[in-house]
C-alpha positions as CSV (number, residue, x, y, z in Angstrom):
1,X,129.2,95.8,42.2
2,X,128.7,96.1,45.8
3,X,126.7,98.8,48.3
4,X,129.0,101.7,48.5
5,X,130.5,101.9,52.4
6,X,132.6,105.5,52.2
7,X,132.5,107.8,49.4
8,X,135.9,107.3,47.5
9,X,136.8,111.1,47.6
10,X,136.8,110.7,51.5
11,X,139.3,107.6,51.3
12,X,142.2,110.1,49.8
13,X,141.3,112.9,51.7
14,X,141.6,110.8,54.8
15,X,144.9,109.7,53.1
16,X,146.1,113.6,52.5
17,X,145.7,114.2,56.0
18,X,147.8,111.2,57.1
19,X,150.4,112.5,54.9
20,X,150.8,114.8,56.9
21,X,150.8,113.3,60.2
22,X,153.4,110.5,59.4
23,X,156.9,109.9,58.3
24,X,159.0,107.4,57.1
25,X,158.1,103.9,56.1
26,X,154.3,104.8,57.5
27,X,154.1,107.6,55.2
28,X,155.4,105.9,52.2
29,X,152.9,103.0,53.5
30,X,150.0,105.6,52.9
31,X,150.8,107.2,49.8
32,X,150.7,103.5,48.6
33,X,147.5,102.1,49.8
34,X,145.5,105.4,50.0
35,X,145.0,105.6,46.1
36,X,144.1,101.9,45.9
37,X,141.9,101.8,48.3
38,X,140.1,105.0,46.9
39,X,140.6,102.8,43.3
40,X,138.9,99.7,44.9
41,X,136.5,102.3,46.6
42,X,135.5,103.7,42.9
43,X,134.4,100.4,41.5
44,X,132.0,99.9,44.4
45,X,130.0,102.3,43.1
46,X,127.0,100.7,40.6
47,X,125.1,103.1,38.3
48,X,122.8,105.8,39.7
49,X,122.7,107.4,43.1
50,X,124.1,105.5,46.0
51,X,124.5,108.4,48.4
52,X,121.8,110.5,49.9
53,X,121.9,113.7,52.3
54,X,121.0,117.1,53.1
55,X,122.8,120.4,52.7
56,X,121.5,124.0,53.9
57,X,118.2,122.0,53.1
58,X,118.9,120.9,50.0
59,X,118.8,117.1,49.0
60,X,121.7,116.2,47.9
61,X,123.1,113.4,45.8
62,X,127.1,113.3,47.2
63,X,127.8,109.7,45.3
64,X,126.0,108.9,41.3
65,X,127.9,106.4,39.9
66,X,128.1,105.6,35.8
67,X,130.5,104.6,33.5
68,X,132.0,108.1,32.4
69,X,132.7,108.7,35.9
70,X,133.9,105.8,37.0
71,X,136.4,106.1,34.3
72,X,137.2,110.0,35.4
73,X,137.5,108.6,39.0
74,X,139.7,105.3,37.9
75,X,142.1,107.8,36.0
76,X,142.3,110.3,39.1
77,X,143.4,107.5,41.2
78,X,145.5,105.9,39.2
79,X,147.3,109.3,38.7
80,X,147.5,110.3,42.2
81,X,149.5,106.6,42.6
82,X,151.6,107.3,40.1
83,X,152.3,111.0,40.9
84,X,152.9,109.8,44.5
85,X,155.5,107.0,43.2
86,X,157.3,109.7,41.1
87,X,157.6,112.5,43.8
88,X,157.5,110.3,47.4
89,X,161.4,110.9,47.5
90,X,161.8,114.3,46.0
91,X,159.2,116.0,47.0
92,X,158.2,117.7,50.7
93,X,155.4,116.2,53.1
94,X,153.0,119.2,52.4
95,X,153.2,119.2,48.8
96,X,152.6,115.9,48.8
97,X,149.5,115.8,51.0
98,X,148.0,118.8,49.4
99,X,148.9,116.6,46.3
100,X,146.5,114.1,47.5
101,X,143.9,116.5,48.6
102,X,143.6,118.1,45.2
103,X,143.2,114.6,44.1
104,X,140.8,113.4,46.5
105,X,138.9,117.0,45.1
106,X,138.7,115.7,41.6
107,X,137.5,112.3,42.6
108,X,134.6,114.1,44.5
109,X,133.4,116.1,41.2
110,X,133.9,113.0,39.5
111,X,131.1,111.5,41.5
112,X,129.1,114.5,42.4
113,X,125.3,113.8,41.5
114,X,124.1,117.5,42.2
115,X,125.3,121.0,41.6
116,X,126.0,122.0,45.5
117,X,128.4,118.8,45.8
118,X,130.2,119.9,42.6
119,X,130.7,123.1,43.5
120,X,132.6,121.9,47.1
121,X,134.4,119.7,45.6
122,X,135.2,121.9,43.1
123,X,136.6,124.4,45.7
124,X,139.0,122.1,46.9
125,X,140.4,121.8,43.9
126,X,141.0,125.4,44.2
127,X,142.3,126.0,47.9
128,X,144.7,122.7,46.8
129,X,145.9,123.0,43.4
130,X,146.8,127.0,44.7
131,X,149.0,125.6,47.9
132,X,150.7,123.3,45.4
133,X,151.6,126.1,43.3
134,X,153.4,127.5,46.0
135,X,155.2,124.7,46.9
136,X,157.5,125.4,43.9
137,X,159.1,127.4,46.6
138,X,160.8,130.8,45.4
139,X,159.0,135.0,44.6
140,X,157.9,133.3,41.1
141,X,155.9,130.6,42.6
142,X,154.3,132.7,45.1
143,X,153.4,135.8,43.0
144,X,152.1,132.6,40.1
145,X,149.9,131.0,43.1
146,X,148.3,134.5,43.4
147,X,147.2,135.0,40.4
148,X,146.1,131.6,40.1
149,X,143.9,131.6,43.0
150,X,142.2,135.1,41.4
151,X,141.6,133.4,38.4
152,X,139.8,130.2,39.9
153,X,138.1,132.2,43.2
154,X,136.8,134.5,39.8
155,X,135.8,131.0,38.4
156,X,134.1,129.5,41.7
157,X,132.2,133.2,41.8
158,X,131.2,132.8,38.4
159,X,129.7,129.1,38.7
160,X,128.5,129.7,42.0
161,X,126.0,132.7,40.3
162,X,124.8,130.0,38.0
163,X,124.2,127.2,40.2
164,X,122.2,129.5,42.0
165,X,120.4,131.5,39.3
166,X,119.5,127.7,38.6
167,X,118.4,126.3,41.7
168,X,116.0,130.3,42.3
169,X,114.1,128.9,39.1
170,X,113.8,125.5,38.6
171,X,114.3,124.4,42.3
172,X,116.7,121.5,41.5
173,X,120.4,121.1,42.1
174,X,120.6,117.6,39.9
175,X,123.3,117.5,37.6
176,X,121.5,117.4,34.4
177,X,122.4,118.0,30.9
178,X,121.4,121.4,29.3
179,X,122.1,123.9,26.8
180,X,123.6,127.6,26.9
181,X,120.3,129.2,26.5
182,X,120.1,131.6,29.4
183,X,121.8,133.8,32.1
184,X,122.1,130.6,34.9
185,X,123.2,128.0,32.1
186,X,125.9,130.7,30.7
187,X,127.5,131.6,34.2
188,X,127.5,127.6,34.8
189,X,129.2,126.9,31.3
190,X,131.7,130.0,31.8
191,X,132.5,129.0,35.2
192,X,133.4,125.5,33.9
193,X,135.7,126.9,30.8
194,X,138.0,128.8,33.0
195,X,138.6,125.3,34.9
196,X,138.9,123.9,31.2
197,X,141.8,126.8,30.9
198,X,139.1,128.2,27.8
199,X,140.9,131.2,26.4
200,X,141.0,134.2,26.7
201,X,141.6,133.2,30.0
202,X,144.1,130.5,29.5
203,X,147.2,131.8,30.6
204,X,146.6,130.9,34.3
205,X,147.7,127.3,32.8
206,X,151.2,128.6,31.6
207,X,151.8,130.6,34.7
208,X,150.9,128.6,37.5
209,X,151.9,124.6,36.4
210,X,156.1,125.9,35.4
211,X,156.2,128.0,38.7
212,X,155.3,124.4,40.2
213,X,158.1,122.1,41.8
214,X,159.1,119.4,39.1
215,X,156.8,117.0,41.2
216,X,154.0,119.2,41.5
217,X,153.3,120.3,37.9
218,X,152.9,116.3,37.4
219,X,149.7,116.5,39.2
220,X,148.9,120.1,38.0
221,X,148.9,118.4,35.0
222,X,146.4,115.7,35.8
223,X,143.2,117.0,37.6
224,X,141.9,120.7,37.2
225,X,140.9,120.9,33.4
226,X,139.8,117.1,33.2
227,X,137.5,117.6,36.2
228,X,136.2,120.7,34.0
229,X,135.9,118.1,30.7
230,X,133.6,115.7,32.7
231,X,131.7,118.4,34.1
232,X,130.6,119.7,30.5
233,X,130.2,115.9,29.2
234,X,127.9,115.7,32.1
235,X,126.3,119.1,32.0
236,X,126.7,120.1,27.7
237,X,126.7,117.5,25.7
238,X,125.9,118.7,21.9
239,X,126.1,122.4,23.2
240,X,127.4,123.5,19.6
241,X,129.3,126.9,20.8
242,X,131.6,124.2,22.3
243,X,133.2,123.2,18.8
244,X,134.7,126.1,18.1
245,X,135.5,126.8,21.4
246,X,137.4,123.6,21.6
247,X,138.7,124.7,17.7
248,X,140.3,128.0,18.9
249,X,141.7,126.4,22.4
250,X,143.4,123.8,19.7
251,X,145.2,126.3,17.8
252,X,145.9,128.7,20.4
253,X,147.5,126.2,22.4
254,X,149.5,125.1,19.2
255,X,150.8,129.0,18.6
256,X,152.3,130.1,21.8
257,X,153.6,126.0,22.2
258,X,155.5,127.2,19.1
259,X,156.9,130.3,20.1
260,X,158.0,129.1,24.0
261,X,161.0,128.5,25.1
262,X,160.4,127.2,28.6
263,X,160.1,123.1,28.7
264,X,157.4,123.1,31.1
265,X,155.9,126.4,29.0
266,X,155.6,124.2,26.2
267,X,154.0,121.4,27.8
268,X,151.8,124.0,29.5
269,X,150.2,125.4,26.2
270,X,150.0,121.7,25.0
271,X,147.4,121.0,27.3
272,X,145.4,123.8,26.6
273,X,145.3,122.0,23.0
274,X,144.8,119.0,23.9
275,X,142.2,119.6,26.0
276,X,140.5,121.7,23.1
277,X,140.1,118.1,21.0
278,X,138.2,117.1,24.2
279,X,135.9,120.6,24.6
280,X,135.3,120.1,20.7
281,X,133.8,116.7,21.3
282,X,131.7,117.6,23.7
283,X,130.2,120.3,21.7
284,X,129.9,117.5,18.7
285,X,127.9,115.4,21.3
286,X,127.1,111.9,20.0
287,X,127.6,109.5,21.6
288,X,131.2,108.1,19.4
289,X,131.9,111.9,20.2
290,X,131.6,111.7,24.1
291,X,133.5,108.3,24.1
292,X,136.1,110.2,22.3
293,X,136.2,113.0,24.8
294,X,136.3,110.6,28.3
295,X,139.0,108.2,26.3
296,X,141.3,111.2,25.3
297,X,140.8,112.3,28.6
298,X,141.7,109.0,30.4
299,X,144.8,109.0,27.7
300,X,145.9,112.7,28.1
301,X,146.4,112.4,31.8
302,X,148.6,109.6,31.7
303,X,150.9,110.8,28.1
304,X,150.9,114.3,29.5
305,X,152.0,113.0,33.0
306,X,154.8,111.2,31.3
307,X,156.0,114.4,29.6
308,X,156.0,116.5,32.8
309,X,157.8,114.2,34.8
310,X,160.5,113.4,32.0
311,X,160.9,117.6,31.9
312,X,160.6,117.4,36.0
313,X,163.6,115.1,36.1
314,X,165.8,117.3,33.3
315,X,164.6,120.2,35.7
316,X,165.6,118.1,38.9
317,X,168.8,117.1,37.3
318,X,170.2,120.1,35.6
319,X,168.5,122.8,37.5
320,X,167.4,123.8,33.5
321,X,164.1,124.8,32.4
322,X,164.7,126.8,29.1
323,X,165.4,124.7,25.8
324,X,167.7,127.2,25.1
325,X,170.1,126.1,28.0
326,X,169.6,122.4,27.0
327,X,170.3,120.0,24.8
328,X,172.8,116.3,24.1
329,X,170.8,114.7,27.1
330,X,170.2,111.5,25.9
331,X,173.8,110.7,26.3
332,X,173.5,110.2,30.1
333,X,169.7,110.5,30.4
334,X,168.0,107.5,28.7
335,X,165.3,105.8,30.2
336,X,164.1,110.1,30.6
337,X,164.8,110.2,26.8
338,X,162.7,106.9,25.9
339,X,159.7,107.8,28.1
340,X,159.8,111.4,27.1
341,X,159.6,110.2,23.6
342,X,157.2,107.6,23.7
343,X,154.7,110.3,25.7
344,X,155.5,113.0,22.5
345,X,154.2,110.2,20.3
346,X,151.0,109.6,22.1
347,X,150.0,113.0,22.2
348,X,151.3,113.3,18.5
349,X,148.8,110.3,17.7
350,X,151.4,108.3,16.4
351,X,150.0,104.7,15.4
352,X,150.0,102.0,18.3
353,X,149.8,104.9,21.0
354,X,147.1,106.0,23.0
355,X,147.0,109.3,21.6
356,X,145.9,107.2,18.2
357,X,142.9,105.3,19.4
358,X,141.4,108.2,21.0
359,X,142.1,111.3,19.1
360,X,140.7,109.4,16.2
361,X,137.5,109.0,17.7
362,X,137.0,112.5,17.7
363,X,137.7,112.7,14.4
364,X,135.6,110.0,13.4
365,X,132.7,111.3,15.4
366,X,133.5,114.8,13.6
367,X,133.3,113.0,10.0
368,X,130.5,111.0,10.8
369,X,128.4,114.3,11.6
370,X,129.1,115.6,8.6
371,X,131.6,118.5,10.0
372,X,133.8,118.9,7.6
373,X,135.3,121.6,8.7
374,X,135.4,120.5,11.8
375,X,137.4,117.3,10.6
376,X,140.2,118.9,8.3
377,X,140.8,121.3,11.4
378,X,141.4,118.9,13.4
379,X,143.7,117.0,10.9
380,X,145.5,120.3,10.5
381,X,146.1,120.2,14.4
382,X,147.3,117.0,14.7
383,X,150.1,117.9,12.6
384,X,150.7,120.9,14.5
385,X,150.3,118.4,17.9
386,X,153.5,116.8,16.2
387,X,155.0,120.2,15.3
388,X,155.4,121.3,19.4
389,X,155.0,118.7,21.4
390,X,156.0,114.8,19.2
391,X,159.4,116.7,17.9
392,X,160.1,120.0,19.5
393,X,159.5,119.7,23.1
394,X,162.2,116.0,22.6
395,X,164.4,117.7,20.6
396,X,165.3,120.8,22.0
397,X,165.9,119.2,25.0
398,X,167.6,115.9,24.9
399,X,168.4,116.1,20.9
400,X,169.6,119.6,20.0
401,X,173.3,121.1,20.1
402,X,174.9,119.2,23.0
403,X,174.6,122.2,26.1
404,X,177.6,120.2,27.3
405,X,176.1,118.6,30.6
406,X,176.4,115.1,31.8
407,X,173.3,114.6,34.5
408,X,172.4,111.5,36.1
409,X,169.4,109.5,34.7
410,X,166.2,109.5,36.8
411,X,166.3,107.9,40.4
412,X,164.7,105.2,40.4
413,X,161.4,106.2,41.8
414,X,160.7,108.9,38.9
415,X,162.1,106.1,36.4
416,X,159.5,103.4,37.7
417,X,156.6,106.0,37.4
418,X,157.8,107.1,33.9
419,X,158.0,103.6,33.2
420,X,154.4,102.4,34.2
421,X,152.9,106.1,32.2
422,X,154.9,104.7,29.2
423,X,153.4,101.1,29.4
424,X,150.0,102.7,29.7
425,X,150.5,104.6,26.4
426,X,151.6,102.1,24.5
427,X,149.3,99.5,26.1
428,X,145.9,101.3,25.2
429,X,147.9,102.1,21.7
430,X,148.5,98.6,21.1
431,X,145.3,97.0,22.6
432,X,142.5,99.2,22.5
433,X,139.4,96.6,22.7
434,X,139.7,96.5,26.7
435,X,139.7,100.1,27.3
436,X,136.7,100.5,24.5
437,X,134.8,98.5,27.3
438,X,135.4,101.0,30.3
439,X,133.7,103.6,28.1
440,X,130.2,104.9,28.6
441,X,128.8,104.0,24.9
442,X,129.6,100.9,23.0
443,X,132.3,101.1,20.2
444,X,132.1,99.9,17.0
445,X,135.5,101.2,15.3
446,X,138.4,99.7,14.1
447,X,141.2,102.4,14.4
448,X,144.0,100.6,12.8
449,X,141.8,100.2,9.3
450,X,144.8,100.6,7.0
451,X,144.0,103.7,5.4
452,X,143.5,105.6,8.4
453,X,146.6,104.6,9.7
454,X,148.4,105.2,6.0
455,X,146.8,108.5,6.5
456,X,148.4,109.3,9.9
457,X,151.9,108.4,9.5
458,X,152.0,110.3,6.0
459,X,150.7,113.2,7.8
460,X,152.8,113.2,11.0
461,X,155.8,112.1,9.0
462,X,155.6,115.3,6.9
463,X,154.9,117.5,9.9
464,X,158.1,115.8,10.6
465,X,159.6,116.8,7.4
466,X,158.4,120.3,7.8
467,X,160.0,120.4,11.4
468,X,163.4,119.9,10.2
469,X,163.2,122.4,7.3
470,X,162.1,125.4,9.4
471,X,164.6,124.2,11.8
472,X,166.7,127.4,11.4
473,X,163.7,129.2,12.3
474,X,162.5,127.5,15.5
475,X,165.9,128.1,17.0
476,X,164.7,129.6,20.9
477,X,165.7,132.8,22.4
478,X,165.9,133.8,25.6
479,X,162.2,135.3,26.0
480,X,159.0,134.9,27.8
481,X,155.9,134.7,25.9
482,X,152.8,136.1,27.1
483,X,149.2,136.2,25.9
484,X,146.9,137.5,27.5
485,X,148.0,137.4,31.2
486,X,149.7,140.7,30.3
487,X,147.3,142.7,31.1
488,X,147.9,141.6,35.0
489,X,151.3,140.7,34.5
490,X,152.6,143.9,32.9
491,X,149.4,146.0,32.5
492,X,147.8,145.5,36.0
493,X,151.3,146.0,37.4
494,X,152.1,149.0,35.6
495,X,148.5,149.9,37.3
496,X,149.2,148.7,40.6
497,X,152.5,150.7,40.6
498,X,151.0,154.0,39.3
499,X,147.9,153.9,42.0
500,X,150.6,153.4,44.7
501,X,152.8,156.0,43.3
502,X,149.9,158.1,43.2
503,X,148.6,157.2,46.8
504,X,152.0,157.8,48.1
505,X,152.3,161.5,46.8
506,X,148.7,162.2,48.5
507,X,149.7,160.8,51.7
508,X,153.0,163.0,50.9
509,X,150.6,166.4,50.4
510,X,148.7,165.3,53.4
511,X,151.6,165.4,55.9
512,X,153.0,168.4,54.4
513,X,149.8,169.9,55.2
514,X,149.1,168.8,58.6
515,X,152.6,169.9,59.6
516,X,151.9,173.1,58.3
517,X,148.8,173.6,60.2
518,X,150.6,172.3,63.1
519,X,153.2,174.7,63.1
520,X,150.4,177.4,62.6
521,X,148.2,176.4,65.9
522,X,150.3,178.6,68.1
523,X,149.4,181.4,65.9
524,X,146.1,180.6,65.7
525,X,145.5,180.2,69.5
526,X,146.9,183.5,70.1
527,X,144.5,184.9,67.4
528,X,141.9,183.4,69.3
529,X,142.8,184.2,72.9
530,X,140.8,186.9,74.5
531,X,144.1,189.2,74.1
532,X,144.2,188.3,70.1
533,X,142.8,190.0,67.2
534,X,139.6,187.5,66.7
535,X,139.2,187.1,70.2
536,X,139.5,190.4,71.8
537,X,136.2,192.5,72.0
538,X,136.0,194.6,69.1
539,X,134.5,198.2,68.5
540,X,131.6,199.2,67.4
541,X,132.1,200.6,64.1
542,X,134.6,197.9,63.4
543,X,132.2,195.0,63.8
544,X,129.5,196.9,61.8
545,X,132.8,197.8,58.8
546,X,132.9,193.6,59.1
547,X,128.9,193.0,58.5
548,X,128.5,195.4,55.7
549,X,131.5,193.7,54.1
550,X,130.7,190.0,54.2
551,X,127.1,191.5,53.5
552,X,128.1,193.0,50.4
553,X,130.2,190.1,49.4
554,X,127.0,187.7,49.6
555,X,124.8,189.7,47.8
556,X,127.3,189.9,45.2
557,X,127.6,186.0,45.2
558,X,124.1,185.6,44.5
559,X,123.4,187.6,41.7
560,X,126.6,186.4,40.0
């Protein structure tokens, strides 16, 4: 590797903005060579810090390179090629360059050596992921884009109060690893697990990424809670509250997968699982562990991709995001179908898939360790990975009852970018060995040993059988399933409404009242004019009847 010239976050931020300022060919032009060159960019950086500078008189460290991030980097780029490939047609000139931006953002935290860098960089995420929310367009994306913003400005607040708890008492802003053992190192880990979409506060996912456009839930998908999977692999590795953090996000995110209706909804929850393998992995912390996280990280982006945009087109197509309105699909939709498919097996973990060679690292790693628990839990999840996302999510919407429409197939833009997530899947799936040697710790593993693979297939092939059997069951209605966003979805509106109600009937009272004494200040002036009754001179006698009163009405006061 070479001297680093120009950080690589700076190459597609430089290429967001230029999306913006061009059209046409030009444009297309630098939505093409703005990801490579950030890619080439990225494997200029050699181990260690290569970028010095100072900050509100901080040092900081704006460029460390090392293999885990140069593998989180590699996979942003790559992503925000392929994202731009699938939405350069569809999609509008701002979504795409805030696209960009949000994905120059994750590259930056990727190679953020200290605290104040991540932190920026983490920021833009924020300002960009929010403005591509709202390019879904429409009162749903806008009111989702809100709450989405509260939720990560609450998150940025959060890790901001550690990061500088941290820096008052030890003086560093490094990014070094550490455990949960005080007030700095908690806000620093909570602040990270919204990002990582950590319930209870989850539901930001499941709001925000379906109120997207069909192009921008694609990169949604990608950046925002794998940024927050490299920061805790950098930050706490072997911080044991992690395992069962990552345990709950696994089955939380199977649960409400099951019970959606929404395509997009589905998919939504299914990354809050998935990225609950990764957050358990972490916690486990060996080193087989933390290869297991960054691989399944580098794998989910791209299989997860592939399922958004293969919903995105059915939504672009049809104009259909509830299962319930879809269905026969494959008829006129089959390259969407085949690539749909083939991303349901790799997050299922179907042999010769991605999802395979890097889910069973984790579980490996877990076994090794002697979690036992830990490992049947996550053999219990795989299945339930197969239940909502490897049969449902295909199913329902190219498979079940036909809903009697006739779309066209992809165009070819969205088919091409499908196609290159697919090959991806099935070329880590088939031929693991070279993408063993991108990750940060040698592996010594053979993932197709034939009992593990035996193992698989019989248990994904009776999740299978199980699917089918409940099928009556699983049927979807027309609903909306909420979690915990309902206390500021129905709650907190029910709040807002009654605290305006209520303001409104004092401003009400208040008018009433100030016309009242309005209509009184004639009456009162007169009272007061040197012809009225208090302004007139009085008597004697009269003013002495008035002090003996008020006297006796004070005295009476008092001793009551």
């Amino acid at each position: 590797m070479t001297e680093l010239v120009l950080p690589p976050a700076l190459i597609l931020l430089a290429g967001a903005a230029l999306v913006a300022l061009t059209r046409g060919p030009l444009r297309n032009l630098v939505l093409l060579v703005s990801p490579l060159l950030t890619l080439w960019a990225i494997w200029q950086v050699g181990d260690g810090v290569v970028m010095t500078g100072s900050f509100l008189g901080y040092d900081i460290e704006p460029v460390e390179g090392s293999a885990v991030r140069r593998l989180f980097a590699t996979v942003f780029a790559l992503m925000a090629l392929v994202g731009g490939l699938f939405a350069y047609r569809q999609a509008r000139v701002y979504e795409l360059a805030c696209a960009y931006a949000y994905a120059a953002g994750a590259v930056g935290v990727a190679f953020a050596g200290d605290l104040i860098t991540l932190f920026l960089y983490w920021e833009l995420m924020a300002i960009f992921s929010t403005a591509l929310v709202w390019c879904g367009g429409g009162p749903e994306a806008r009111a989702a884009g809100i709450r989405y913003a509260i939720m990560h400005l609450l998150g940025g607040v959060i890790l901001k109060v550690g990061i500088e708890g941290i820096v008052v008492h030890t003086g560093s802003v490094d990014i070094t690893p550490m455990l949960a053992g005080n007030f700095d190192s908690w806000m620093v880990l909570i602040g990270i697990l919204i990002n990582a979409a950590a319930p209870p506060v989850s539901a930001w996912l499941a709001d925000a990424y379906p109120a997207s456009s069909p192009t921008g839930s694609v990169f949604l998908s990608a950046f925002t809670t794998k940024s927050a999977v490299l920061a805790l692999i950098l930050l706490f590795p072997g911080e044991s509250v992690l395992i069962w953090i990552g345990l709950y996000m696994i089955f939380y995110g199977i649960i409400y997968a099951l019970l959606e209706n929404d395509a997009r909804r589905i998919l939504a929850y299914s990354v809050v699982n998935q990225v609950g393998f990764m957050v358990c992995a972490v916690g486990i912390g060996t080193e087989t562990a933390l290869n297991g996280a960054a691989a399944h990280a580098f794998a989910h982006i791209f299989y997860k991709a592939l399922l958004f945009m293969s919903a995105g087109v059915v939504i672009y197509r049809t104009g259909k995001t509830r299962c319930s309105d879809l269905g026969g699909l494959f008829r006129t939709m089959p390259v969407t179908t085949v690539c749909g498919i083939i991303g349901a097996l790799a997050i299922s973990s179907f042999p010769f898939t991605s999802g395979f060679t890097t889910k069973t690292l984790i579980s490996v790693a877990a076994e090794t360790e002697g979690l036992a628990l830990v490992y049947f839990l996550l053999m219990a999840a795989s299945a339930g990975v197969f239940l909502h996302a490897g049969i449902k999510f295909p199913w329902f919407v190219f498979f079940q009852k036909d809903s009697g429409m006739r779309p066209k197939d992809a165009p070819w833009n969205m088919a091409a970018a499908m196609v290159i997530c697919a090959g991806v899947c099935i070329g880590i799936g088939v031929f693991p060995e070279p993408f063993w040697a991108l990750l940060p710790y040698p592996v010594s593993y053979d993932a197709y040993a034939p009992g593990k693979v035996l193992f698989y297939l019989q248990l994904l092939l009776f999740s299978g059988l199980a699917f089918f059997l409940l099928l009556p069951w699983m049927r979807r209605t027309l609903t909306l399933t909420l979690d915990t966003d309902w206390l500021w979805r129905v709650a907190g509106a029910k709040t807002a409404a009654g605290v305006f109600r209520l303001g409104a009937l004092v401003v009400l009272r208040l008018a009433i009242a100030g016309e009242f004494l309005r209509s009184r200040i004639p009456a009162l002036t007169a009272m007061l004019s040197s012809t009225g009754s208090l302004g007139s001179t009085w008597q004697i006698g009269t003013t002495a009847l008035w002090i003996v009163i008020l006297l006796t009405g004070y005295v009476a006061l008092y001793f009551l």
